[in-house]
KEBA-204025 format. One record per residue (C-alpha): x negated, y negated, z. Coordinates in Angstrom, 2 decimals, always signed. Example, Ala and Ser with C-alpha at 12.3 -4.5 7.8 and 13.67 -1.06 7.14 Angstrom:
BEGIN
-12.30,+4.50,+7.80
-13.67,+1.06,+7.14
END
This chain:
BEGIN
+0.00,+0.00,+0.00
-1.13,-3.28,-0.69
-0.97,-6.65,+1.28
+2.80,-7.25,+0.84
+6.15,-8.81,+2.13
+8.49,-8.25,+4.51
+12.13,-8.25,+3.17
+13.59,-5.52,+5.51
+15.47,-7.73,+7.65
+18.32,-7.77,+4.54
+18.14,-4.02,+3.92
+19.34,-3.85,+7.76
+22.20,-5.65,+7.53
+23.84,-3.46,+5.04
+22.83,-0.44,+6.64
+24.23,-1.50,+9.93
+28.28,-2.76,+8.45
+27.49,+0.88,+6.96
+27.57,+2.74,+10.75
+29.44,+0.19,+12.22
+32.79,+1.74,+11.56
+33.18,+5.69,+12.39
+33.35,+8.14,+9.84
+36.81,+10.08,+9.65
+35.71,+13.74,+8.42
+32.19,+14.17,+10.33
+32.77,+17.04,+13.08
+33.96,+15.93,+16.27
+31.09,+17.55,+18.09
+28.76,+15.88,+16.28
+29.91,+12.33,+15.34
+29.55,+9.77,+18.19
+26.38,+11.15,+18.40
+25.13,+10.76,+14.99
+26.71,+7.55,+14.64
+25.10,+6.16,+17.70
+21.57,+7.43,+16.77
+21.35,+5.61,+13.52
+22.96,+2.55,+15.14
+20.52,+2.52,+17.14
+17.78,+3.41,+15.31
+18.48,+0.47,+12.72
+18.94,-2.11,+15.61
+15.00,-0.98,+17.06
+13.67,-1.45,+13.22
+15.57,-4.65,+13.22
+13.69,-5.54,+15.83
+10.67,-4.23,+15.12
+10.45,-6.52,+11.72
+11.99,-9.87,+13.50
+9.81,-9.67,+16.38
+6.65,-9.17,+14.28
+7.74,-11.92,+11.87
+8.36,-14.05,+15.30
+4.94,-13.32,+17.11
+2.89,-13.21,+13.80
+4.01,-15.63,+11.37
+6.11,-18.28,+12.42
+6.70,-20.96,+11.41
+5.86,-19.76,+7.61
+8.37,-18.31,+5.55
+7.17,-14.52,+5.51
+5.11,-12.00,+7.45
+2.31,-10.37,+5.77
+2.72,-6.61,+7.31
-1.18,-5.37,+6.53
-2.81,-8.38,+8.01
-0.50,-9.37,+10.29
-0.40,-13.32,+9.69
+2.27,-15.53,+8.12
+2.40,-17.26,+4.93
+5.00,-19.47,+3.01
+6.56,-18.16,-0.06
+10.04,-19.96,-1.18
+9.56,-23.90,+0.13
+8.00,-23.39,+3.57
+11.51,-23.31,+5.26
+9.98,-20.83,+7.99
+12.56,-18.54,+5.90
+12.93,-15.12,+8.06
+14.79,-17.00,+10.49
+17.50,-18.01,+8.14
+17.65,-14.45,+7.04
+17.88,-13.16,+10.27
+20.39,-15.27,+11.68
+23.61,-13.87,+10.65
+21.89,-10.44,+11.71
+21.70,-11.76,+15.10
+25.38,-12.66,+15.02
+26.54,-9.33,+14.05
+23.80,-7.18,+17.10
+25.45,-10.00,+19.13
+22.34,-11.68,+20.66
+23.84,-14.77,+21.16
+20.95,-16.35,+23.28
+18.35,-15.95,+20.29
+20.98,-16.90,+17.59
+21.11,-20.20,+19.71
+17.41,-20.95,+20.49
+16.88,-20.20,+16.52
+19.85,-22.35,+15.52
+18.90,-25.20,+17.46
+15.33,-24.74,+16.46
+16.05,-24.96,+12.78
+18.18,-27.93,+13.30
+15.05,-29.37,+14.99
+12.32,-28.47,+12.33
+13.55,-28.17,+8.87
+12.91,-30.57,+6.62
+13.81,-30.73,+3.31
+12.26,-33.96,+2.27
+9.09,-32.66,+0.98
+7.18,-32.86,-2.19
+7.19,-29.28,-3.33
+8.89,-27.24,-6.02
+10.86,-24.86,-5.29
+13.14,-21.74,-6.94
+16.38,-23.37,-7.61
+18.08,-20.13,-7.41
+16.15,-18.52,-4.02
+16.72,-21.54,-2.12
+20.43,-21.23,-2.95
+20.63,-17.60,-1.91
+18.50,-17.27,+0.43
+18.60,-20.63,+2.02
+21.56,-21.91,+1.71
+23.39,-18.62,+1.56
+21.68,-17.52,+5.03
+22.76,-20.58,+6.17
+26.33,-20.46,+5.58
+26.61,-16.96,+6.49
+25.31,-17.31,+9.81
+27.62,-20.87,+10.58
+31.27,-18.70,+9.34
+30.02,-15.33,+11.25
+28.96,-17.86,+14.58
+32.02,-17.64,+16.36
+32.40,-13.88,+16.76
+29.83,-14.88,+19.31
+32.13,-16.97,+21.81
+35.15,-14.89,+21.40
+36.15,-13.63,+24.93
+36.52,-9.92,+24.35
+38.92,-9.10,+27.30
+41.34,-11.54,+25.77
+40.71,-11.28,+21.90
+41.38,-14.83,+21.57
+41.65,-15.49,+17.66
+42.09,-19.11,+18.22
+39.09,-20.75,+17.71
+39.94,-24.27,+18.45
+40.53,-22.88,+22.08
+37.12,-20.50,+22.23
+34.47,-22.01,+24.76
+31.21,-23.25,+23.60
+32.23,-23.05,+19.85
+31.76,-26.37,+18.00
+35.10,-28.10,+18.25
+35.30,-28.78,+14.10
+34.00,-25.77,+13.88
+34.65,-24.23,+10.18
+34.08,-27.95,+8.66
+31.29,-28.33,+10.57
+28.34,-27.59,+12.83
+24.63,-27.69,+12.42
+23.62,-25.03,+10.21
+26.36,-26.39,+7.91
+24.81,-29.52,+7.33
+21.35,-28.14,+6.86
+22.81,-26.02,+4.09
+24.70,-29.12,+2.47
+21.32,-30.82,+3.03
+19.71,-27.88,+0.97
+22.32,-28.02,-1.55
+22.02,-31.30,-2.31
+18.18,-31.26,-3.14
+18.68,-28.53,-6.05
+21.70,-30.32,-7.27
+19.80,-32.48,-9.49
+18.70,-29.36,-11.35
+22.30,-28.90,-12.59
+21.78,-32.14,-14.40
+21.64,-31.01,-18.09
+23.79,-31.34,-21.08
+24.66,-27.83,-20.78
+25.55,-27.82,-17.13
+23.10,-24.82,-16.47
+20.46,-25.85,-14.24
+16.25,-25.62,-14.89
+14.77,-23.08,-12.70
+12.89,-25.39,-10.19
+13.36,-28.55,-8.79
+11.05,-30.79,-6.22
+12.67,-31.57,-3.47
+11.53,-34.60,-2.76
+11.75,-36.00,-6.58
+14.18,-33.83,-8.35
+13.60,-31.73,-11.25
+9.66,-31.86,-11.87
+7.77,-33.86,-15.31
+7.44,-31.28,-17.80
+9.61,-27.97,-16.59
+10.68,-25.47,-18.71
+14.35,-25.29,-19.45
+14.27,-21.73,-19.57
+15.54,-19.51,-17.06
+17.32,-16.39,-16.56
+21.20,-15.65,-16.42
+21.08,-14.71,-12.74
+18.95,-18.30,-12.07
+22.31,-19.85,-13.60
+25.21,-17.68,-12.80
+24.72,-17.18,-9.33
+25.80,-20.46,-7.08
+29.48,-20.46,-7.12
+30.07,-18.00,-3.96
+27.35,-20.46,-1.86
+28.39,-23.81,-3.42
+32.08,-23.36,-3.32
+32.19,-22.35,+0.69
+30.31,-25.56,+0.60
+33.04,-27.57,-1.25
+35.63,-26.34,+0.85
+34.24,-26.49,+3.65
+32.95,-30.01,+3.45
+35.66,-31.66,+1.42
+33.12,-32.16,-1.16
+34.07,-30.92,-4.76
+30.47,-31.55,-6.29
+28.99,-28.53,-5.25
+31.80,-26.15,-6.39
+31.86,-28.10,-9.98
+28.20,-27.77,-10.42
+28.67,-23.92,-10.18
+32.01,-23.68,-11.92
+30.34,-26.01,-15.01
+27.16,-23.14,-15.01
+29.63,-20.14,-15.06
+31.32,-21.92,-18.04
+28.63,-22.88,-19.58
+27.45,-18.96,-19.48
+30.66,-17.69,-20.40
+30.83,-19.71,-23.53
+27.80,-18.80,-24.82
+28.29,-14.74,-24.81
+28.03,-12.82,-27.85
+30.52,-12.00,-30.48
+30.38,-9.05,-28.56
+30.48,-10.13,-25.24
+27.31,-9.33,-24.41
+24.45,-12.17,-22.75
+20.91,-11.98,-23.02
+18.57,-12.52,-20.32
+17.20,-15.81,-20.77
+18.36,-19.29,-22.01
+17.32,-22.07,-22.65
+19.51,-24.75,-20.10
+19.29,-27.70,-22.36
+19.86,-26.74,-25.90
+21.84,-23.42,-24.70
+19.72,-21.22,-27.20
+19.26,-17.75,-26.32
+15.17,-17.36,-26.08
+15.39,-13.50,-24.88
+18.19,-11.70,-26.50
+18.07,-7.72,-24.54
+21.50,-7.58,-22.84
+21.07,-5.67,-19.46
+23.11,-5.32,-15.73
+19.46,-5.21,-14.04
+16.55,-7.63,-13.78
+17.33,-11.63,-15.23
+20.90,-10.54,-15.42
+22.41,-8.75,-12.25
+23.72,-11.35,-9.81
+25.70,-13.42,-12.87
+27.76,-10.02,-12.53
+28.05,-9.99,-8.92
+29.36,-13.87,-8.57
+32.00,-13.58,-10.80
+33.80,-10.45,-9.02
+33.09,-11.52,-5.72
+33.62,-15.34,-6.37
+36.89,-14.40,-8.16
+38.24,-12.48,-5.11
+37.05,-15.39,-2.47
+38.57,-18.03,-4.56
+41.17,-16.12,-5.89
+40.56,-16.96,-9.58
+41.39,-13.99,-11.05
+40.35,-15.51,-14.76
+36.58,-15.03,-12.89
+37.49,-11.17,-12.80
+38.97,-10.83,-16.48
+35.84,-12.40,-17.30
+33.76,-9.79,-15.50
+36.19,-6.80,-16.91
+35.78,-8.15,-20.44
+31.48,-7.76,-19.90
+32.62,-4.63,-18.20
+34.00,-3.12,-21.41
+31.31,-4.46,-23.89
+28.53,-3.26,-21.18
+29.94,+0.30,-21.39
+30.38,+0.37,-25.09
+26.93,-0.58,-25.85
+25.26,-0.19,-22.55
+25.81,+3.16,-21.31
+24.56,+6.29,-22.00
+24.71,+9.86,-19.82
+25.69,+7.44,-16.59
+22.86,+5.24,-17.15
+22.69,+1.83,-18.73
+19.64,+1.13,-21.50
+18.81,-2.28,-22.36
+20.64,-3.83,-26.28
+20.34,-6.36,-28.35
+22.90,-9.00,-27.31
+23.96,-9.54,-31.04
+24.24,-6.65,-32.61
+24.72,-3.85,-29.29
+21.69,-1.65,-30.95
+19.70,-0.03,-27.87
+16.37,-1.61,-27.22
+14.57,+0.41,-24.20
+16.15,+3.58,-21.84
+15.01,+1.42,-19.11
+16.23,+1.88,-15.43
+15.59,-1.14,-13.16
+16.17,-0.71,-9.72
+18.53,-4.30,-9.61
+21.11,-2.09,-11.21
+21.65,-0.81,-7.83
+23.86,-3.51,-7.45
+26.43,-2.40,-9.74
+28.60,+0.75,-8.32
+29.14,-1.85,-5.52
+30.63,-4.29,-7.96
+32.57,-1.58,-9.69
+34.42,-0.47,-6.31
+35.16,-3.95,-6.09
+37.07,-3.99,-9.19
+38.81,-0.01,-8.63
+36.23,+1.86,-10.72
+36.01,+4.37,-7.66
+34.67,+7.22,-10.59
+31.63,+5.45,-12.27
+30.52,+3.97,-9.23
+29.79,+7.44,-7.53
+28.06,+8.79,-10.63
+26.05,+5.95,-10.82
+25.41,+6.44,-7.09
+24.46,+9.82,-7.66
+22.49,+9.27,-10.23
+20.40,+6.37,-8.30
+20.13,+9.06,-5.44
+18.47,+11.61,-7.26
+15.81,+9.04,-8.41
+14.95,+7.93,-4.72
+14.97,+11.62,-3.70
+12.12,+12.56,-6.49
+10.14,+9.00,-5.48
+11.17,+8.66,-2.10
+12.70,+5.23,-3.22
+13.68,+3.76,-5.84
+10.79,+2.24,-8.25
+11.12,-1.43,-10.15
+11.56,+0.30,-13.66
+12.24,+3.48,-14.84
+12.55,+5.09,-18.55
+15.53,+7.28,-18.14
+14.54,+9.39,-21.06
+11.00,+10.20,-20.31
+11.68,+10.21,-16.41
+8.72,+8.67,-15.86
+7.80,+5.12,-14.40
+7.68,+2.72,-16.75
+4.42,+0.35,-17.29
+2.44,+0.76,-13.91
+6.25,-0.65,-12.06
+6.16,+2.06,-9.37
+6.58,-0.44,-6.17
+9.55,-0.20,-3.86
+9.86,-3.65,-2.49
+12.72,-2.88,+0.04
+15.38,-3.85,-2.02
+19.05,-3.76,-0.47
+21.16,-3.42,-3.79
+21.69,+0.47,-3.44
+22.71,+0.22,+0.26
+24.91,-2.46,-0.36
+26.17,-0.29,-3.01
+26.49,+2.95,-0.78
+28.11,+0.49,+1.72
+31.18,-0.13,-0.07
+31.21,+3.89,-1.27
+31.32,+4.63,+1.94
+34.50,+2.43,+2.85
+36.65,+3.54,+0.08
+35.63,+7.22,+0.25
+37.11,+6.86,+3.81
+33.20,+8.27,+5.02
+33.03,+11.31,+3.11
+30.25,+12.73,+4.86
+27.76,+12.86,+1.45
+27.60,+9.34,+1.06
+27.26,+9.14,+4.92
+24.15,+11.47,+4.67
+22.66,+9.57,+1.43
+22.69,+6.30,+4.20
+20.92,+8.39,+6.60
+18.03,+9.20,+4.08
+17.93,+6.00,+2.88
+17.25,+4.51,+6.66
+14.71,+7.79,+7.56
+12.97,+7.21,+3.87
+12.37,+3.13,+4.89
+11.36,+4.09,+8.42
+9.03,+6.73,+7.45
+7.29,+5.32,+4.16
+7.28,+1.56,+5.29
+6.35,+0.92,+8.61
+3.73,-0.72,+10.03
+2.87,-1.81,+13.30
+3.52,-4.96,+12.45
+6.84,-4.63,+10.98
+7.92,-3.01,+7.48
+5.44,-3.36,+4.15
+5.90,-3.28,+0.17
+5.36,+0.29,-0.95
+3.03,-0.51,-4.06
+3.03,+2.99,-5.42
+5.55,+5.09,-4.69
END
């Protein structure tokens, strides 16, 4: 393994939701137990990566698991906190979810002059942000009396959903990549400086995923705010996408933001592509547009005509649907999530399936695979704790009512982590799997 990243803290979170809720089939002799071993035993590696990150490497961003020192990757926003604060909420450690809160409020500034990723600040930023401010008040809610009123719940900010601390630093955020989504197309450049705006000289292009993947963030924004120019910047991008599909429906993975023009052409759910996907299913059932979900459905049907092949989706030319490259990338993951999301139960599990077998022969799943060959495709054998599969498996799991193989798939998936990624200071990269 080489000198890598920590990104383990997200992988947790979507294995926990997974054994928060019991199983309905799994033997009654054996089931609390079970389910309380891997609770537990995701709540200690929780730990094991926050506290590292804590004692090692704040105030940068990330901890580097080898060495054991920080460093700042995305805009020096001492970063792990944000991620870790709605994880906080949900193991209920309300004391450290308050000394972080109030220490963010306290050091975060995001009047510097540095550029930053337009599209990781928004999810990862702004997103953790938000998440952690809406999940807050399961925190003050007095559990003998289940009191769902929050105006009346002690401690909790009095305006709380419209506002509150980590609120504003995420409007704050928002506000300093907004300039990016000045163009005459409406889809914003990749990087922005956030103390001047959108930098002398950078490139238009970007990928789909760095244009179609702000409306879930921005609109909780707008409505939570009052303020309609967040939700319009993202709207105007997921237009702007839309309209430029193929004649048959099909996008490419890079555009250029200014004239439009497609500059990389191979149509593909995984990398450059994968989150434009995501927004529009979930964003169409949080804001209720179902138009955002025809949308999706209409992709749906051109990505399986041209797309798929044996339960697996190559990579086509956007124009004309000819395949391109069998290529596997492990993004894709994402996908049999977004398909139970729609009511494709049936291709979600075989893609599941599928995706299972692949971590079972590498012990995880590698950035790129050629699905023909079966063999790793050009020297991408790293397994950089990516959460899309669990996330995936997660919603399996709830509309299979816990059939007990998709329970057990989670269960290798949190021994495989725990066994092939830790380090004693907290959970590393796999470089070669």
């Amino acid at each position: 393994m080489n000198q890598c990243y920590t990104t383990i803290l997200i992988v947790l979170v979507s294995v926990l939701f997974t054994f928060c809720s019991e199983p309905k089939i799994l033997n009654h002799e054996n089931k609390s137990l079970i389910l309380e071993k891997y609770k537990k035993k995701v709540k200690e590696m929780f730990y094991h990566a926050y506290n590292s990150y804590v004692y090692n490497a704040y105030p940068y961003d990330e901890l580097k698991p080898i060495s054991c020192q920080g460093f700042d990757t995305w805009g020096s926003y001492s970063l792990t906190l944000i991620d870790a604060l709605d994880m906080l909420v949900i193991l209920g450690n309300r004391t450290e979810f308050e000394r972080v809160s109030n220490l963010l409020e306290k050091t975060i500034s995001f009047d510097k002059d540095i550029n930053v990723s337009v599209f990781e600040t928004n999810i990862r930023v702004i997103g953790g942000l938000i998440s952690a401010h809406l999940l807050s008040y399961r925190l003050y809610i007095d559990k003998n009396s289940n009191e769902l009123d929050v105006t009346k719940i002690k401690n909790l900010d009095p305006q709380w959903p419209c506002d509150g601390s980590l609120l504003r630093l995420a409007m704050k955020a928002a506000d300093k990549i907004l300039p990016a989504f000045d163009t005459p197309t409406g889809m914003p450049y990749g990087t922005v400086n956030l103390k001047y705006g959108v930098p002398k000289g950078e490139t238009p292009i970007t990928c789909v995923a760095g244009v179609g993947t702000f409306l879930i963030e921005f609109s909780a924004l707008s409505r939570l705010s009052g303020d309609e120019k967040y939700e319009k910047a993202a709207m105007k991008a997921m237009d702007a996408l839309w309209n430029h599909r193929s004649s048959i429906n099909l996008v490419g993975n890079h555009i250029n933001t200014v004239t439009g023009q497609w500059t990389g052409v191979d149509a593909t759910i995984g990398s450059g592509v994968d989150s434009y996907f995501e927004y529009l299913v979930k964003a169409g059932i949080m804001l209720n547009k179902p138009e955002l979900i025809e949308q999706f459905r209409t992709f749906q049907r051109a990505i399986d005509k041209y797309l798929l092949h044996d339960n697996w989706f190559f990579w086509a030319n956007m124009n004309s649907g000819k395949k391109t490259l069998p290529l596997f990338s492990s993004l894709e993951a994402f996908y049999p999530g977004v398909l139970v999301l729609v009511g494709n139960l049936k291709q979600a599990t075989k893609l599941v399936d599928n995706y299972h077998t692949v971590w079972r022969q590498y012990g995880g799943l590698p950035e790129f695979l050629n699905v023909q060959t079966k063999t790793i495709h050009n020297n991408r054998e790293a397994y950089p704790l990516r959460p899309e599969l669990i996330e995936s498996l997660m919603y399996i799991i709830e509309s299979q009512r816990h059939d007990l193989k998709y329970v057990e798939m989670a269960i290798d998936y949190v021994e495989s982590i725990d066994r092939i990624s830790r380090l004693d200071c907290g959970f590393a990269t796999v470089s070669v799997l």
